[in-house]
VMD Tcl script that draws the C-alpha trace (Angstrom):
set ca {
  {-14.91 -1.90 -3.23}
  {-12.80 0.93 -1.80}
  {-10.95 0.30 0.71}
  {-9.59 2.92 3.40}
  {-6.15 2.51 1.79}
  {-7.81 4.13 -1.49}
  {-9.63 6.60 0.17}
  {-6.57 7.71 1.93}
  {-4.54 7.48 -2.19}
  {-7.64 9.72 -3.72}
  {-7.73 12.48 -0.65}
  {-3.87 12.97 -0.70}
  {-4.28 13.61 -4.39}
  {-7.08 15.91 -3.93}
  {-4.94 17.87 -1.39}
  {-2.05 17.88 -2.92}
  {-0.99 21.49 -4.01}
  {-4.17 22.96 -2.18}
  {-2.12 25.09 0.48}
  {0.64 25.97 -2.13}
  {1.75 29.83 -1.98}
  {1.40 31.01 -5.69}
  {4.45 31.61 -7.63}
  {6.34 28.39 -5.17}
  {8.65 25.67 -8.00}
  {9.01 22.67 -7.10}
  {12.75 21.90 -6.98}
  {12.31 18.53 -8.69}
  {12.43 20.26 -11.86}
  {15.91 22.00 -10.77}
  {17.82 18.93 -8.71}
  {17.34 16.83 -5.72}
  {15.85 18.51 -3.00}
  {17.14 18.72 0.86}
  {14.70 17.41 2.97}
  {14.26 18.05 6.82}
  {12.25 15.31 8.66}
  {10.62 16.15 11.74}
  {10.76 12.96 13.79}
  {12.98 9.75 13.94}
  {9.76 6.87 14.49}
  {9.25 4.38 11.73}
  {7.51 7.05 9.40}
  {10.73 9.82 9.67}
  {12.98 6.79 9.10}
  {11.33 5.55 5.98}
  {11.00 8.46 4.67}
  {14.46 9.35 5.28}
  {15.57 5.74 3.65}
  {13.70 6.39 0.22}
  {14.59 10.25 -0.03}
  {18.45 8.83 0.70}
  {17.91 6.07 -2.09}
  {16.75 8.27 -4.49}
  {19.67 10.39 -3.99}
  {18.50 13.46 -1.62}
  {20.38 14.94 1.00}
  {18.15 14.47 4.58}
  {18.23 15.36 8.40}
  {16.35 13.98 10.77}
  {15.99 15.91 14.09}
  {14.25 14.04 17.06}
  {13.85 15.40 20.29}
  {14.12 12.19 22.09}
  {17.68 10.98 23.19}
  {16.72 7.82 20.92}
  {15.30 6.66 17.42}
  {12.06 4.79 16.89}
  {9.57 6.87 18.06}
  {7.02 4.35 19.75}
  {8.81 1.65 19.08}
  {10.18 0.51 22.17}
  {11.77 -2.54 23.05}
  {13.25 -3.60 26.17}
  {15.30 -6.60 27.20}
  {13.11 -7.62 30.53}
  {15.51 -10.37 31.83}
  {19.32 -9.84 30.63}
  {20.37 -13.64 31.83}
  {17.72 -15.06 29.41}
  {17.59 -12.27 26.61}
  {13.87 -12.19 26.88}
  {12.54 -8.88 24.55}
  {9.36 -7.79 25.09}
  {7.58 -4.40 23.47}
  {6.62 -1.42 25.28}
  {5.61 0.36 22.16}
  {4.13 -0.98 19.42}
  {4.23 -4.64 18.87}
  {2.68 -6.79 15.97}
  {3.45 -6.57 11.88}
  {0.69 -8.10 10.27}
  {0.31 -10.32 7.56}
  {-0.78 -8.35 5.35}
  {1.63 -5.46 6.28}
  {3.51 -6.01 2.92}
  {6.20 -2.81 3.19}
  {7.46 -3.72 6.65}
  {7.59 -7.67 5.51}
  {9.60 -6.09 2.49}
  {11.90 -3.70 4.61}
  {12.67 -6.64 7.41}
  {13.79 -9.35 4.48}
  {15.85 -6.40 2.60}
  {17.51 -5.36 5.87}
  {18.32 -9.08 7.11}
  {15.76 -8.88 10.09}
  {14.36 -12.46 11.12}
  {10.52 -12.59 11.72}
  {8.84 -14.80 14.27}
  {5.51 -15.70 14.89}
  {3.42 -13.79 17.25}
  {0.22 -15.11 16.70}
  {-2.15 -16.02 20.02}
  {-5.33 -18.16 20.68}
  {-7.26 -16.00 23.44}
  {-8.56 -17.63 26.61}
  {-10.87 -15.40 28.59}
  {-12.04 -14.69 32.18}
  {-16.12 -13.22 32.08}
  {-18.04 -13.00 35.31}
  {-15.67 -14.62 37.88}
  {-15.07 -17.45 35.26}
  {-12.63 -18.66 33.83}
  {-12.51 -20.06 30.14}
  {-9.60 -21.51 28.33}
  {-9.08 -21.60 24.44}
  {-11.53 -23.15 22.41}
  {-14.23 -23.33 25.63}
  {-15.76 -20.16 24.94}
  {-17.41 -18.50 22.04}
  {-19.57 -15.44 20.75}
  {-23.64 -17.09 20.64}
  {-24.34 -18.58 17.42}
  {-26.92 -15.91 16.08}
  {-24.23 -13.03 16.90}
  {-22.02 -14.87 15.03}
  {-24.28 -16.03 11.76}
  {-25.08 -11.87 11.95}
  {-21.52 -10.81 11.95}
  {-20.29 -12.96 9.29}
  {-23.10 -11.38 7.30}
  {-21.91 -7.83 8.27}
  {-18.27 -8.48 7.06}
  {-19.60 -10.15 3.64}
  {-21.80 -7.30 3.15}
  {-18.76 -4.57 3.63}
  {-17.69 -4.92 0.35}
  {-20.99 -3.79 -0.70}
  {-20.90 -0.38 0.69}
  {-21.31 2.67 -0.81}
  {-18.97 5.77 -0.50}
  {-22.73 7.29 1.04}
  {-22.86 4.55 3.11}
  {-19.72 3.91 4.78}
  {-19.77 8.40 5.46}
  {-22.97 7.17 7.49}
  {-21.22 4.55 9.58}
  {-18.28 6.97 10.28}
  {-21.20 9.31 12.22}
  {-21.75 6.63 14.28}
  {-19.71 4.91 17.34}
  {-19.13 1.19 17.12}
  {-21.02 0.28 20.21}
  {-24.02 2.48 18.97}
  {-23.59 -0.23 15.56}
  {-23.45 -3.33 17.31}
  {-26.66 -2.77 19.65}
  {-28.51 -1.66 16.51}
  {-28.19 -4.83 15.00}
  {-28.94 -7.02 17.64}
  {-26.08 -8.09 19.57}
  {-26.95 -9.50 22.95}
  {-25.77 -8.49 26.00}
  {-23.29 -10.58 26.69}
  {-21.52 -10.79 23.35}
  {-21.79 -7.11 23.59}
  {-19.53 -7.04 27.07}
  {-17.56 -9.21 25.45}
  {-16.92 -7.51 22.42}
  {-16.10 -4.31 24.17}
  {-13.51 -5.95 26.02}
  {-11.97 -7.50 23.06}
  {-12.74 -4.45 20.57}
  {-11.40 -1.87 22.90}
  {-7.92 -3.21 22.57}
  {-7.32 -2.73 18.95}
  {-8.42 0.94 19.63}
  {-7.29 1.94 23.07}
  {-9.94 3.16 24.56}
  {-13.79 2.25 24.76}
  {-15.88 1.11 21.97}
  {-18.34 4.26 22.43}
  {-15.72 6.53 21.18}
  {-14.43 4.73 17.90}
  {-15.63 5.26 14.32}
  {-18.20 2.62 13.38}
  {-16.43 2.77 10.13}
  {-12.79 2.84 11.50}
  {-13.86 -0.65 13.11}
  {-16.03 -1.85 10.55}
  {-13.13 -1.25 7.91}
  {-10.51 -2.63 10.33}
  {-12.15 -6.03 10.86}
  {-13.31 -6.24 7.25}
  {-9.85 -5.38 6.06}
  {-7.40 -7.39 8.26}
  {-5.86 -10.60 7.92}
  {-7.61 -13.32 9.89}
  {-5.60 -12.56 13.72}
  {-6.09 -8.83 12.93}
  {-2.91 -7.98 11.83}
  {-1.49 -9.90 14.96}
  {0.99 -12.01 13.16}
  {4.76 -11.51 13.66}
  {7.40 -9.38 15.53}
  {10.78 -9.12 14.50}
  {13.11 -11.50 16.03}
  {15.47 -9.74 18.91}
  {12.83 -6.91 19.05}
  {10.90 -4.59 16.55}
  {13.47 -1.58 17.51}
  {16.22 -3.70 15.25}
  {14.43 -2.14 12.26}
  {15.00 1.10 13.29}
  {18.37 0.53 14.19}
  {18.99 -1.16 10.45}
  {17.26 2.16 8.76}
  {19.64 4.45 10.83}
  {22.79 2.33 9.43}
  {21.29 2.86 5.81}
  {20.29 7.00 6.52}
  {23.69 7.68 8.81}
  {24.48 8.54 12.29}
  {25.56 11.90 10.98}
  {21.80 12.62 9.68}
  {20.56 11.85 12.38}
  {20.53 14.54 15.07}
  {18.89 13.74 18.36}
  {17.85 16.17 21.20}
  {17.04 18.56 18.97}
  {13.64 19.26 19.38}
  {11.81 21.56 16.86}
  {9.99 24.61 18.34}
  {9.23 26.61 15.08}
  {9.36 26.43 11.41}
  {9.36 29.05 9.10}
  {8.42 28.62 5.11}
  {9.35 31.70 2.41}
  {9.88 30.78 -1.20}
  {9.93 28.01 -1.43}
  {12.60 27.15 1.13}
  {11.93 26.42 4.81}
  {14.30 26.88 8.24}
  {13.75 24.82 11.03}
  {14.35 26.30 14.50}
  {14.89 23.71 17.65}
  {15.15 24.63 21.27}
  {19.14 24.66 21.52}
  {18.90 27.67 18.87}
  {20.09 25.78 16.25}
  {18.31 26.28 12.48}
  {18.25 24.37 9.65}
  {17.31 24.94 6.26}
  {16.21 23.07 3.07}
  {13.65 22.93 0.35}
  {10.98 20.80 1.88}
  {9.73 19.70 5.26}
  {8.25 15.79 6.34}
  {6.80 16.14 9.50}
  {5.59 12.91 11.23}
  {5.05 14.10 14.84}
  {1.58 13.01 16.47}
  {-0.77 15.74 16.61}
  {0.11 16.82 20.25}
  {3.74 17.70 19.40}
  {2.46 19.70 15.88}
  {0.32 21.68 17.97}
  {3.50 22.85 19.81}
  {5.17 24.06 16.93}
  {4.82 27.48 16.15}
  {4.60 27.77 12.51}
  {5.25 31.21 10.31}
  {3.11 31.33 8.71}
  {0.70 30.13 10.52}
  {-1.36 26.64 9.89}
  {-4.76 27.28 8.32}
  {-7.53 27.32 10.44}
  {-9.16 24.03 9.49}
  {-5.60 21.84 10.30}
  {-5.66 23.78 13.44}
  {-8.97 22.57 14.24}
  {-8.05 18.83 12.92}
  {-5.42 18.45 15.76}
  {-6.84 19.70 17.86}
  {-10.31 17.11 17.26}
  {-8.14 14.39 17.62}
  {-7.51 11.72 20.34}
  {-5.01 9.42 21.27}
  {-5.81 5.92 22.94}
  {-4.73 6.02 26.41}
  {-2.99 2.67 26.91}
  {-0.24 1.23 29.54}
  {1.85 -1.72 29.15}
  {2.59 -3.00 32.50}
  {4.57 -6.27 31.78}
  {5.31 -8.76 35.00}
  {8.49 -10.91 34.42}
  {7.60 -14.31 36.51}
  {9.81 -17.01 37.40}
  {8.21 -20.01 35.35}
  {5.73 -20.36 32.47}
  {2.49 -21.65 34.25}
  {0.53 -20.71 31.38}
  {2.06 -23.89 29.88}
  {0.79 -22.04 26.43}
  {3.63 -19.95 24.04}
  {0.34 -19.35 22.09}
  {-1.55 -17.61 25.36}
  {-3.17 -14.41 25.37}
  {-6.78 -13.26 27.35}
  {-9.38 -11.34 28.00}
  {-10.51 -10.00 30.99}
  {-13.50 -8.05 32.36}
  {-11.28 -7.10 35.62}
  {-8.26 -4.23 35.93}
  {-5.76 -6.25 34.46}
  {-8.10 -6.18 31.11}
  {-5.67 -8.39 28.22}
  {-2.83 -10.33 28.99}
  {-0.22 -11.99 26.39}
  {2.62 -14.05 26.19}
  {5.12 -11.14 25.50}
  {7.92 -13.23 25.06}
  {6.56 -16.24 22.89}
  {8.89 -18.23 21.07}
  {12.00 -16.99 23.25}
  {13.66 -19.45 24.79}
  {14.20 -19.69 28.33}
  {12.97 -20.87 31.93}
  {11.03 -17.29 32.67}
  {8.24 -15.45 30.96}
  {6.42 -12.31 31.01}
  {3.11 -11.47 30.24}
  {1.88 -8.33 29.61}
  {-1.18 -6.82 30.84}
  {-2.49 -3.90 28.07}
  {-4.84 -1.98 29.81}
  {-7.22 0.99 28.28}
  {-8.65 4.19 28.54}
  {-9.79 5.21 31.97}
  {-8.31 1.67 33.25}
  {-4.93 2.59 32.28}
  {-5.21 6.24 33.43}
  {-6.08 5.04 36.71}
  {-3.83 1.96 36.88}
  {-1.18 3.93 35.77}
  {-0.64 6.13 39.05}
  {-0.70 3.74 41.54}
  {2.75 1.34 43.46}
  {3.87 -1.40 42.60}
  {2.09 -3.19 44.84}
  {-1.00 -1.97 43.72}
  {-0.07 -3.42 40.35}
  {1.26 -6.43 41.77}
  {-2.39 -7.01 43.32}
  {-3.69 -6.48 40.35}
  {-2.34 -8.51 38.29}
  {-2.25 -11.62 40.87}
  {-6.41 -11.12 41.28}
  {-7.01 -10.68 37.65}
  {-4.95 -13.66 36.93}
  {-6.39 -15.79 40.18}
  {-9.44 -17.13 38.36}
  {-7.76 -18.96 36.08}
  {-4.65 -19.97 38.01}
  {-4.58 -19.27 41.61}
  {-2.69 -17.04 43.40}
  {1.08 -16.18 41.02}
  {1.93 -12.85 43.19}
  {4.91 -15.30 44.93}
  {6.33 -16.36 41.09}
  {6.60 -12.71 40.06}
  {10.78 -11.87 39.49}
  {9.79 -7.88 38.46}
  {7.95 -5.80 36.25}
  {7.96 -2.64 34.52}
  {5.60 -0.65 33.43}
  {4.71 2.37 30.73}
  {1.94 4.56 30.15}
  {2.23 6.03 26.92}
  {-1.11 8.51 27.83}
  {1.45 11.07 29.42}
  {4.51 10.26 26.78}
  {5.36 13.66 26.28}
  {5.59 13.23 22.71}
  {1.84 11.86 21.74}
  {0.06 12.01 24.89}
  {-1.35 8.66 23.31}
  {-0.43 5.18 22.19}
  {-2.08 5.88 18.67}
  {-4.38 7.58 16.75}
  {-8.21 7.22 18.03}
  {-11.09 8.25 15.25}
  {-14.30 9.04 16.65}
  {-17.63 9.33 15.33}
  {-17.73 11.88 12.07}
  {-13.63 12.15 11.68}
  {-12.81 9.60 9.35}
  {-14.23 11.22 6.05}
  {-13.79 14.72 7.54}
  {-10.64 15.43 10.19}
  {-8.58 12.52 8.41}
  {-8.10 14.09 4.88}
  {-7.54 17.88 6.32}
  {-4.55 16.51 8.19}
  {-3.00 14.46 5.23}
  {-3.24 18.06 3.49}
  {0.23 19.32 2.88}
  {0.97 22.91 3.76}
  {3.21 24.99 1.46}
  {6.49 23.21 1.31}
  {5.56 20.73 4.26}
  {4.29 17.33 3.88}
  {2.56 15.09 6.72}
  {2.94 11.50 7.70}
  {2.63 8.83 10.49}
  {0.61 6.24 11.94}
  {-2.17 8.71 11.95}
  {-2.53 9.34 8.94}
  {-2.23 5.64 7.67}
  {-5.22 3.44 6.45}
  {-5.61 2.25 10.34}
  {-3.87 3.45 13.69}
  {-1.27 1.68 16.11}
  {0.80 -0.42 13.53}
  {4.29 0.31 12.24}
  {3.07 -0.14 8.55}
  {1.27 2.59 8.45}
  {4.09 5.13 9.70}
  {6.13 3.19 6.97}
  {4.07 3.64 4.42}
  {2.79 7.05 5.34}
  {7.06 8.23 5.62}
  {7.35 6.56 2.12}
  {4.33 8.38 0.21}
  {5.53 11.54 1.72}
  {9.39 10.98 0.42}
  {7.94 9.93 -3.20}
  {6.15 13.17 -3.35}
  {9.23 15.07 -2.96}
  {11.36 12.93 -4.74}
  {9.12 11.38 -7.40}
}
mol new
graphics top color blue
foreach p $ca { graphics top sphere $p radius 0.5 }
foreach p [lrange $ca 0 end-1] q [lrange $ca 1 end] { graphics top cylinder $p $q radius 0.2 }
display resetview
């Protein structure tokens, strides 16, 4: 079988030295190169951890006035030091780099792992009392032994196809089709119509059995970033200093921000999402095909709107679920921390979140109390505050994460991975699947081991 993860090895070889001026030496064959990184997010970190082990001088410059990127962790209630994650928030199981960067750094892993109650139709269903029908289930059991099976040919044809358009053709009913939507549509961020039948196929096939939703790092996922920084140095790290152009010539490239500063080196990582490449002005300029790339890609629209409430009536650490109402998933977003209090988080998607996203507080208040009230009354009186964040207008990604429709897998996916004279790419994007930290980890490293062998 090939997975995505050797699909994604083979096309980075394939484009590796394709948008090379002639006459350009690498300096590997001279000394250690200087390296600027674009970006301070898990993939501009990483890569500026392995360049720094392997003995290359780095800066990072981040336009943000903080490191992590979408990593964001916030301490919701300061008397109980209750954590919860307004960026991104599981490692997986299988996420082997970020299980081996947390034990080398000293960072404490915790369980984060949920069994999903769910409210369909006005009704409400705890864990274990609902279920998928038996024939959808017999059929989709099938369809994940049979991945394996697939052809290069075959899993090109799934990528022209949406995931909903996939399901219906093979028979799901109705109502495991509603319900799959509303489960499906938040590992991508928006609506099942618009994803990849591939990119889900492959996800599904490819995950550990919770879907990568394992762990989270104990005291909050933005400890790791703060452990890489120790390891690169404050003084490489420069923030507010956001990158407007970048100019390559020989072999060498200069790096101009928007406080007129430049800076200069041999090669370039940059792990911006597409939105913030596209802003870049680049001499010379980016062929015509990555141009095209960035601009064919989405981001999933998703807000985080997380309601701090005075007691755990759940009465479940384990609790997460489904809705077919505004408030769409909730979860226990502060599991396994001790305490009186509790927050849940409501993840809402696509047009949802757009529209969710503009109104009051009480609007969300509302919202959350009638989305809730089905399976446990009226909770607007036990609510002690929330907070909320939209990452569809972050001014960074206009997105949570990487979204790949129907047709971009096999064809806007490997034209962005292409590097572009001295410049290499990375970040979640352009990992085996979007919105987990492994993937800007491992994308960051590749790019670093290119440079530095």
């Amino acid at each position: 079988m090939t997975s995505r993860r050797d699909f994604l090895k083979s096309s980075a070889l394939l484009a590796a030295g394709t948008l090379i001026l002639p006459g350009a030496v690498s300096i590997n064959s001279i000394g250690k190169p200087k390296v600027i990184i674009i970006g301070a997010g898990f993939a501009g970190l990483a890569a500026a951890y392995r360049l720094k082990q392997r003995g290359c001088e780095v800066t990072i410059l981040e336009s943000r006035g903080r490191i992590g990127g979408r990593v964001f962790s916030h301490t919701i209630d300061k008397d109980e030091d209750l954590v919860i994650e307004l960026g991104a928030d599981w490692v997986g199981a299988s996420h082997e780099r970020i299980l081996a960067l947390s034990g080398e750094l000293g960072l404490e892993l915790m369980n984060y792992q949920f069994d999903s109650h769910l409210i369909y139709a006005g009704q409400y269903y705890p864990k274990g009392a609902w279920d998928y029908s038996s024939d959808w289930k017999t059929k989709f059991a099938k369809i994940m032994t049979e991945y394996d099976k697939l052809t290069d040919l075959d899993k090109q044809k799934l990528d022209k196809m949406d995931w909903w358009r996939y399901l219906v053709n093979n028979g799901i009913s109705e109502r495991d089709l509603q319900i799959r939507e509303l489960f499906d549509s938040t590992d991508f961020g928006e609506s099942i119509r618009h994803v990849s039948a591939y990119a889900a196929m492959a996800e599904y096939a490819e995950s550990s059995e919770k879907n990568e939703m394992d762990f989270k790092i104990k005291g909050g996922n933005s400890r790791l970033p703060e452990k890489l920084a120790e390891k690169i140095g404050a003084d490489n790290i420069l923030l507010g200093h956001k990158v407007v152009e970048v100019q390559q010539l020989d072999g060498t490239v200069s790096v101009i921000c928007n406080n007129g500063k430049t800076f200069s080196g041999d090669n370039l990582i940059c792990t911006t999402p597409t939105y913030s490449l596209s802003r870049i002005s680049w001499k010379p300029g980016l062929p015509e095909e990555k141009i095209d790339a960035i601009n064919a890609l989405q981001y999933a629209r998703i807000s985080k709107h997380a309601i701090l409430f005075d007691e755990r009536f759940w009465n479940d650490e384990s609790f997460d679920m489904v809705t077919d109402v505004y408030g769409h998933y909730f979860y226990h977003g502060t599991k396994n921390q001790p305490g009186k209090k509790g927050a849940l988080i409501s993840y809402t998607i696509g047009d949802k979140a757009d529209v969710v996203s503009r109104q009051n507080d009480e609007f969300k208040i509302n919202m959350i109390s009638d989305s809730l009230r089905a399976g446990f009354g009226d909770v607007k009186n036990k609510v002690v505050k929330q907070i909320s964040y939209y990452w569809g207008t972050n001014q960074t990604s206009k997105g949570a994460y990487a979204l790949y429709g129907k047709g971009q897998w096999y064809t806007v996916m490997p034209i962005l991975k292409k590097k572009f004279l001295s410049t290499y790419f990375a970040g979640e994007h352009l990992s085996d699947w979007q919105g987990f930290m492994e993937g800007a980890i491992i994308t960051g490293e590749e790019a670093a081991d290119e440079i530095a062998g």
